[in-house]
C-alpha positions, 0 to 999 in steps of 0.5 A: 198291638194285635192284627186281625186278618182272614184266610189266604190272600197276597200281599202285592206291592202297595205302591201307594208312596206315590201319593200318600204324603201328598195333600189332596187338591180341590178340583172343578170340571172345566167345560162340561161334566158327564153323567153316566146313567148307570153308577150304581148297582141296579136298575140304570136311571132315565134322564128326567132333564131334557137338551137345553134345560138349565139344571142346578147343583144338587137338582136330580136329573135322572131316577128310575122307578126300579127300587134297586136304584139311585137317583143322579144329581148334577154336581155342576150348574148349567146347560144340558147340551146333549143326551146319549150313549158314551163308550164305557168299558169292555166294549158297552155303551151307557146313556150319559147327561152331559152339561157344560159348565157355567162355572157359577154353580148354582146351588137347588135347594140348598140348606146349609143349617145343621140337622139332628138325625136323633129328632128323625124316625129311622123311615125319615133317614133311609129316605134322606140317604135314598134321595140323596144317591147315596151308593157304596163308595170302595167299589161295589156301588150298591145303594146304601138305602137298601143295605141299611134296610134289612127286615131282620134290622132288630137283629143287626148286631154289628156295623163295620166301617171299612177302612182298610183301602186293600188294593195297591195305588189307591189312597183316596180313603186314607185321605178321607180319614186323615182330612174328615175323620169326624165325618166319617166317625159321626156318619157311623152314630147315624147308621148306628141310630138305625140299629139299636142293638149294634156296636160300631167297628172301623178297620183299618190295616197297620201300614196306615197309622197315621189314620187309625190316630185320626179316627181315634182321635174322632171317636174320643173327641165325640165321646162314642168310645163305648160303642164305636171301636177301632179294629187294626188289621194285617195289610193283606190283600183283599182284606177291605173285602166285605167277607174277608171283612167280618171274619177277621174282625168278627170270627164269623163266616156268611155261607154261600147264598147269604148275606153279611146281615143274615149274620148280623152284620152290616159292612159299609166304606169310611167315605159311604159314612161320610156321605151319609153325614153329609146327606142326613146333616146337611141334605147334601147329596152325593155329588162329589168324592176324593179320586186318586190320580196313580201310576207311573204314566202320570207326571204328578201322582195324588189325589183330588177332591172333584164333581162327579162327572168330570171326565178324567181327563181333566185330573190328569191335566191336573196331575201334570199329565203323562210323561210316558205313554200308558199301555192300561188306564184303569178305573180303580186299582190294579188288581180290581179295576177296569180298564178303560177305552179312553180318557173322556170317562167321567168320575161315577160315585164309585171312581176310587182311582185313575191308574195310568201304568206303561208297559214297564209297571204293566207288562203283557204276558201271553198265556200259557196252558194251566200247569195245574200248579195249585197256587189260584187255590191256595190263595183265593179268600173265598176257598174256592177252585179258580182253576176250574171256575176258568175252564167252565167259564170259557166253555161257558158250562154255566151248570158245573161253574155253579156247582162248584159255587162259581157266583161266590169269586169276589173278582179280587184278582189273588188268582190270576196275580199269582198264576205261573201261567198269566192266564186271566182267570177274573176274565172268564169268571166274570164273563160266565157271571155276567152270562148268569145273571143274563140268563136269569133277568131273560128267565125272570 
């Protein structure tokens, strides 16, 4: 069978025998869960429940009148007992909901009667998507209902189901595809009911059979087969990468400055699809997903089906809690993730991993001076010149690390992974984006 892939890339140790073989175990919050504000690309949301409010689970309880959003549902029933900022990730604070548990969740509204997304108007299903906080599911966190409506929607030709689940540790989307493959598989006909004129593809890499059988499976099983098709994949890294995505399946590139959909393509995770099910079948909003508790800190590795908002520090206590000390705890995985000031940090929409390393498996190097070696280049999927994007990002040369197409670094981390130098190229990249993006919201 014939793998498709993109160009450049690394292959990292996977690590992810530590959990692959293992079932995934439904997890509820103990005395409170958390809800961050801010779990999604766009404008943050402002709580619309107040300290001593009982809310349900599934009730909204924050939106924003920003169109670049998506509302906050509460995936527990209970008491607001508090509203303020929590300490996140590189020193930010982000406004959080707390509720604390009931332990009865109460359901708001809830419908539990199947509907057929055919009787609905394409308006009526990106609606239902909207309202039901849907956000892309591997990372990225954009809102769905968005990426779903491009003005050019006659002219998508594509939907690709990202099945790849690229960065090392991770397995909570190869569980997915093993547990809910029908799911996943019937949320793509939804998304592919907004396109008339496209043809379904779920990648997947080779080093996942078990779920290509699965989806396979899936597709056969609900008679899709004539316009869904399974697309198998090199394991390589960043191959689930939106980009690296549609030119190993499709052969086509998106220029700088454009979007998948300005070339007919439109990329979405295999457990965005499933929440789309969820949502369009049964009105369910997106209160809870699969997160992978990984790493060498970590007694009992594996993956566990939670509430939105729980703190991580209940799955580790679940996963048996550390039987070594962690020097990085990080949300995500090792090459994109983010690490994390503690363990009272709840599960977001867009929480893939706990990954708990020691210094044995995370070793701290000092850097070194850039020895101008060419191996950043060589391996950057986006071909760009990682080398000089780090010198204009920490001199903060907005002008030349625009230039050099700067803005375009997908932070997938092949630069600094392979760097002789242990220099932390991502750093300065994403420091210098940040900068851009500061400057333009102050310019705008």
């Amino acid at each position: 069978m014939n793998t498709l892939t993109f160009k450049n890339g690394v292959h990292p140790p996977y690590n992810k025998e530590l959990t692959e073989n293992k079932p995934v175990t439904k997890l509820l919050p103990k005395e409170k869960a958390v809800f961050l504000m801010q779990q999604h690309t766009g404008a943050i949301c402002q709580p619309i429940v107040k300290k001593g409010d009982r809310v349900l689970v599934g009730q909204v309880i924050a939106d924003a009148v920003a169109s670049m959003s998506a509302p906050i549902h509460s995936s527990i029933s209970g008491e607001v007992v508090d509203i303020r900022e929590i300490p996140y990730a590189e020193g930010a604070h982000i406004p959080a909901i707390i509720i604390k548990n009931d332990h009865q969740y109460e359901e708001y509204n809830p419908i539990h009667n199947l509907l057929d997304y055919k009787e609905l108007s394409r308006e009526h299903i990106i609606d239902i998507i909207h309202k039901a906080g849907i956000v892309g599911m591997g990372g990225a966190a954009f809102p769905t209902y968005i990426k779903l409506n491009p003005s050019n929607y006659k002219k998508i030709d594509s939907i690709i189901l990202n099945g790849c689940e690229c960065e090392p540790y991770i397995t909570c989307d190869y569980k997915l595809m093993l547990n809910e493959p029908i799911k996943i598989v019937k949320g793509l006909n939804i998304i592919l009911h907004l396109f008339p004129n496209a043809k379904g593809y779920i990648g997947i890499e080779d080093n996942k059979k078990e779920a290509i059988s699965a989806i396979e499976k899936a597709i056969n099983d609900i008679g899709a087969s004539d316009k869904i098709e399974i697309k198998i994949l090199e394991t390589k890294y960043p191959q689930g990468s939106e980009k690296q995505l549609i030119y190993a399946i499709l052969g086509r590139e998106v220029p700088i400055g454009k979007l998948p959909a300005d070339i007919g393509c439109i990329v979405q995770n295999v457990a965005t699809s499933y929440a789309i099910y969820e949502a369009v079948a049964y009105r369910t909003p997106l209160i809870s997903r699969i997160v992978t508790v990984t790493g060498d800190a970590i007694a009992n590795p594996q993956d566990f089906w939670v509430k939105l908002g729980t703190p991580f520090q209940d799955l580790i206590d679940a996963a048996g809690g550390f039987i070594k000390k962690p020097v990085k705890i990080i949300s995500g995985g090792p090459m994109m993730g983010i690490t994390m000031p503690n363990t009272n940090i709840p599960i977001t929409k867009a929480t893939t991993a706990i990954l708990c390393l020691t210094e044995d498996a995370a070793p701290i190097f000092e850097e070194e001076n850039c020895i101008r070696c060419g191996r950043c280049v060589r391996v950057c999927p986006m071909n760009l010149l990682p080398l000089y994007l780090d010198k204009f990002g920490r001199r903060n040369d907005i002008e030349r690390f625009e230039k050099i197409n700067g803005t375009s670094c997908i932070e997938c981390g092949c630069c600094a992974y392979v760097c002789p130098s242990y220099i932390r190229i991502v750093n300065s990249i994403r420091k210098a984006k940040r900068n851009i993006t500061a400057n333009n919201n102050i310019k705008g």
